[in-house]
N, C-alpha and C positions, 0 to 999 in steps of 0.2 A: 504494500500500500504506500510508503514511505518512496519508496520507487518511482511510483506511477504520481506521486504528487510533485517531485524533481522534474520528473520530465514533463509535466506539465510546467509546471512554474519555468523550463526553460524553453519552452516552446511558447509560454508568453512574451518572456523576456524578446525573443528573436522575432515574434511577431510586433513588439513595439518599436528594435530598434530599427528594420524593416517600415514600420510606419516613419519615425522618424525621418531614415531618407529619401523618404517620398517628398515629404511635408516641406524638406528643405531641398528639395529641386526646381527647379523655375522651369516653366511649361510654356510651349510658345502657340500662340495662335493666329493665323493669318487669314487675311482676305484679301481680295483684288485692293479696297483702300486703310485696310486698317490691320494694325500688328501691336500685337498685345502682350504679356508675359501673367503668367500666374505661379506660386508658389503651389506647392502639394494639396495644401487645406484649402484651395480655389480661393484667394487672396488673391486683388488683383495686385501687383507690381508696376509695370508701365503700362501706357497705353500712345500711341501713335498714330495719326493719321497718314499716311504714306502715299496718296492722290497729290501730285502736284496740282497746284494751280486753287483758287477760289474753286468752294461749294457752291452752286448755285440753289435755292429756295426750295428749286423743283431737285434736286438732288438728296431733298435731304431724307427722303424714306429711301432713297436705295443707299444711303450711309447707313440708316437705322437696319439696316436689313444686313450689311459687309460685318457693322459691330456686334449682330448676334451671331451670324458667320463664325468669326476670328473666336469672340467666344466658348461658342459650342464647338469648335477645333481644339482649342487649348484642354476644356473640359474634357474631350474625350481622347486627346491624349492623357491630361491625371489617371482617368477611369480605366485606361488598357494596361499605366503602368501599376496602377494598386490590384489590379488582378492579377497580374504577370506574377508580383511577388507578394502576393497574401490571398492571392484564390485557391490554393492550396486549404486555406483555414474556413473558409467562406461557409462552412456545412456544420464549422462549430459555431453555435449561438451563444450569440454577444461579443464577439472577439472582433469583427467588423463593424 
């Protein structure tokens, strides 16, 4: 029993520091006008407009559209790499 609670407690431990460097990696995400960064915990970091030139008025829902883009890029890069290295756990409850 004393066993089986080692190797738990160290398959947590590996599972946290695992989360940790996730959480401290920076995540990039892009669109045709917009490039962004996020940390692991979906923190945003920077953010960038990268269209040269003046927005115009009529522009600005296909910007609203590139910044959910760039976003949801970055987001599911975080999400490929916390399953990459903790999908493994993902079937023990509460550990994700």
């Amino acid at each position: 029993m004393q066993q089986l609670m080692q190797q738990a407690q160290r398959m947590q431990r590996e599972i946290a520091k695992k989360k940790e460097a996730i959480d401290s990696q920076e995540f990039f995400g892009k669109s045709e006008w917009v490039e962004l960064s996020f940390n692991g915990k979906k923190e945003i970091k920077t953010f960038k407009i990268i269209k040269d030139g003046i927005i115009d008025e009529d522009d600005k829902e296909m910007l609203e559209d590139m910044i959910m883009i760039a976003i949801k890029d970055a987001f599911n890069k975080i999400d490929a790499e916390t399953e990459k290295e903790l999908g493994q756990y993902a079937s023990m409850s509460g550990l994700m």
